[in-house]
C-alpha positions in Angstrom: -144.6 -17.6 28.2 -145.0 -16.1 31.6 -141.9 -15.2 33.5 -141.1 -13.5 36.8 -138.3 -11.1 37.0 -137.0 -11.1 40.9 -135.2 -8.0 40.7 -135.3 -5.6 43.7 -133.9 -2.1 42.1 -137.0 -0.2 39.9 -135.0 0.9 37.3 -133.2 -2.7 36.1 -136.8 -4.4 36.8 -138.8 -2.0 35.0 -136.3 -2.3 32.0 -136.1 -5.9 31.6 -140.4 -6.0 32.0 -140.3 -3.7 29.2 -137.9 -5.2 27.1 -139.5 -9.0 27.8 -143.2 -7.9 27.1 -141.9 -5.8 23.5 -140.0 -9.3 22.6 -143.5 -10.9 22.9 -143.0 -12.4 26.9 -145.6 -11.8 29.4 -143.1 -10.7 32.2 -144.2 -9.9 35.9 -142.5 -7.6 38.4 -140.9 -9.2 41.8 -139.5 -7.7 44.1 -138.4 -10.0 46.9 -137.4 -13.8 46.8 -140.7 -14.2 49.1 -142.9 -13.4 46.4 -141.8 -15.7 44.3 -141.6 -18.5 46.7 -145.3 -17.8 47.0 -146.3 -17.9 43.6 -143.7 -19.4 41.6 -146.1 -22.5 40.3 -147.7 -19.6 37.7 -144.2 -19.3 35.9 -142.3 -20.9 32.6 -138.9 -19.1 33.9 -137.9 -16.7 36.8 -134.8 -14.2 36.0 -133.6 -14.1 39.6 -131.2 -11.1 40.9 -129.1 -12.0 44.1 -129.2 -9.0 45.7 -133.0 -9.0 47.3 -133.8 -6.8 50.2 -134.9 -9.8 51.9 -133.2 -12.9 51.3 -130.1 -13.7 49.6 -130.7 -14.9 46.0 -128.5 -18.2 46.4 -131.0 -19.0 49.5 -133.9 -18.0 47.3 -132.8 -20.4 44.8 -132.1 -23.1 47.4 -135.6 -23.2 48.9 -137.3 -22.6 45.4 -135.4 -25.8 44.0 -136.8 -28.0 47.3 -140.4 -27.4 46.0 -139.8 -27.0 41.6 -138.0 -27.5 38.6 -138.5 -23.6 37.1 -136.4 -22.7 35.0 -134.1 -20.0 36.3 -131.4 -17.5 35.2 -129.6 -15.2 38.0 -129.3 -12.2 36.8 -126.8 -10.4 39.1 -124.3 -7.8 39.7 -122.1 -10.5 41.2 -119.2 -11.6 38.8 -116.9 -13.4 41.0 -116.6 -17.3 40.2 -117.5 -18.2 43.7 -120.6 -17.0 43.0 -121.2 -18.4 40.0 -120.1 -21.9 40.6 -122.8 -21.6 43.7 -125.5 -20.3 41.4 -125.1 -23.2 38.9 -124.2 -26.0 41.6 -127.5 -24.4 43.6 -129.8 -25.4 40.6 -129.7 -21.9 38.5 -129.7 -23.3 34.8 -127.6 -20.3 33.1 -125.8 -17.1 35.3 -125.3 -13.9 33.5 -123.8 -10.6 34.8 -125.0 -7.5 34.6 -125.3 -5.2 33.0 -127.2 -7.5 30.3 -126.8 -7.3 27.2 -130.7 -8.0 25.7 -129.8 -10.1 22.9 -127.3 -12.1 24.7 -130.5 -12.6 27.9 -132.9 -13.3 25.0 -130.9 -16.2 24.0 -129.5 -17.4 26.9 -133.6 -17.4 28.3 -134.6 -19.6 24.7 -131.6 -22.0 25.7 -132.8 -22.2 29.2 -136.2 -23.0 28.2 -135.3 -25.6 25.2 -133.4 -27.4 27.9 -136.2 -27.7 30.0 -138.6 -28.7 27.5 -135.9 -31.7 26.2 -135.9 -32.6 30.0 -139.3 -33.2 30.0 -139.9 -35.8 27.1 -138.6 -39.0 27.3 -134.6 -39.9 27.4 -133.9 -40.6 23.9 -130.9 -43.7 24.0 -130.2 -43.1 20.3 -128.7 -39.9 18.6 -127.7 -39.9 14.5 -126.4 -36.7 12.5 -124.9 -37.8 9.4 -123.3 -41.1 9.6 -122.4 -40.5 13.3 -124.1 -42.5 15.5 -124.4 -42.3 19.3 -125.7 -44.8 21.6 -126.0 -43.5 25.1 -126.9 -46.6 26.9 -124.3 -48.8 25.3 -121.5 -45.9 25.9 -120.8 -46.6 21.9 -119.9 -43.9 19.3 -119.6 -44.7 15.9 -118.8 -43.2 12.5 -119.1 -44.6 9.6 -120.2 -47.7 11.3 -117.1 -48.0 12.5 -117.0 -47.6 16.9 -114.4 -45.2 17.8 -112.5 -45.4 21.3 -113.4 -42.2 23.3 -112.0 -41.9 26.8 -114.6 -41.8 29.8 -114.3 -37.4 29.0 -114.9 -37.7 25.7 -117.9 -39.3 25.9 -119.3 -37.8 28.8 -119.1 -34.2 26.4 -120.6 -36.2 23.4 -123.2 -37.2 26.3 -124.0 -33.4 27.1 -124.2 -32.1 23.7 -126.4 -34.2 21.8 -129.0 -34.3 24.4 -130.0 -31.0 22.9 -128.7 -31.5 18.7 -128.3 -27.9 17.4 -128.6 -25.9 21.2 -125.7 -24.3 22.4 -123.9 -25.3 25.6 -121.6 -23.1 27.3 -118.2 -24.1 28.4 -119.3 -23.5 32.0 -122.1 -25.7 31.8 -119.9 -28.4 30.2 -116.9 -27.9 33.2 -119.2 -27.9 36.0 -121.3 -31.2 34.6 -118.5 -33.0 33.8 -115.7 -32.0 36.5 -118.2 -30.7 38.8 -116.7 -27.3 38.7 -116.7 -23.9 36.4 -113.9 -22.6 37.2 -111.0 -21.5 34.8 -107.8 -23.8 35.9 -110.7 -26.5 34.2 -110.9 -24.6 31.2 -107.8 -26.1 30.0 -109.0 -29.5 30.4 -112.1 -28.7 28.1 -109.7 -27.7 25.5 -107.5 -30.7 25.3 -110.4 -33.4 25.3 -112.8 -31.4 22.8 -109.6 -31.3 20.5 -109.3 -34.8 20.8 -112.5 -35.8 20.7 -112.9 -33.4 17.4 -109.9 -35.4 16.3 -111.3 -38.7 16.6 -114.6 -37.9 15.2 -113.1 -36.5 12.0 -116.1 -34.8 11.1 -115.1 -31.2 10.4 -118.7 -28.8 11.5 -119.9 -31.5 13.7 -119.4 -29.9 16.8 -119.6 -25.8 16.3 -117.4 -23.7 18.4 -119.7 -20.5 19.4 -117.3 -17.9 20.3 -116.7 -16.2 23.4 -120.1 -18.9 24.7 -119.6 -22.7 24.0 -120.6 -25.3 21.5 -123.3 -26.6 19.6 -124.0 -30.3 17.9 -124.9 -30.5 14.7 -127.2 -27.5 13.1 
């Protein structure tokens, strides 16, 4: 898998080349948004930094999304939610702060890329684990056989996690598909309809709570 790094400082770049080719990645140095604008079509994933010497990330990541579907994970010192919820609204598929931890930007980059790869094959309408059963053209969830009421929330989380059975989805990726923003006061709201929606299911392990990150479907 060949991925571009778009980091500007030598010392974080260098580190994360290192650390990418040792973990079996064929990682390439950038160091301005330019050069990847320019050459992005020989990639499977960019890590993008925000701070480039010259072009703002967020515009880097604008124009990049006008022309491709890459894969991309900001990688930045920026922690604000402002930031953030731009990064993810501007077509970024995960944001991470630094400093990374590699483990965590290892699995966070696999997610990334599973995503994409589900994207690419064909929709499926029909998702069974166990004697759950959910039909996402019809809008119908049933256990058992037996349909069970969800509200429009409900289902639209069901939606989000079983397009990928057994990948983890963060809770930010959940708040800002579904209410179209990541940022805590939502958090709440995620909480109440996935404890319902747990509720109604009735099927204790069914939907995996991965602490401190988000949830998973199934195994």
């Amino acid at each position: 898998m060949r991925l571009a790094v778009v980091e500007d400082d030598d010392g974080v770049g260098d580190a994360l080349v290192e650390a990418l080719n040792a973990r079996g990645f064929q990682a390439e140095r950038k160091r301005r948004g330019a050069d990847l604008l320019v050459a992005h079509r020989g990639y499977d994933a960019v890590i993008l930094d925000l701070g480039l010497p010259d072009a703002d990330g967020l515009q880097v990541l604008r124009q990049l999304r006008e022309v491709s579907s890459v894969p991309v994970l900001i990688l930045t010192a920026r922690s604000d939610e402002r930031s953030i919820v731009r990064g993810l609204r501007g077509g970024a598929d995960d944001y991470l702060v630094k400093p990374p931890r590699i483990a965590e930007l290892m699995a966070r980059l696999e997610n990334v890329m599973r995503r994409a790869a589900a994207a690419a094959q064909p929709a499926r309408k029909e998702v069974v684990t166990g004697d759950v059963r959910v039909d996402l053209a019809a809008h119908v969830v049933e256990v058992a056989g037996r349909p069970i009421a969800l509200t429009q929330k409900e289902f639209e989380l069901v939606e989000a996690l079983v397009e990928r059975p057994g990948a983890a989805v963060s809770r930010q990726q959940l708040m800002d598909r579904i209410w179209g923003d990541a940022f805590v006061a939502v958090s709440r709201s995620l909480d109440v309809h996935m404890t319902g929606l747990r509720a109604k299911l009735d099927r204790p392990g069914l939907i995996t709570t991965i602490r401190g990150y988000g949830y998973r479907w199934g195994q």
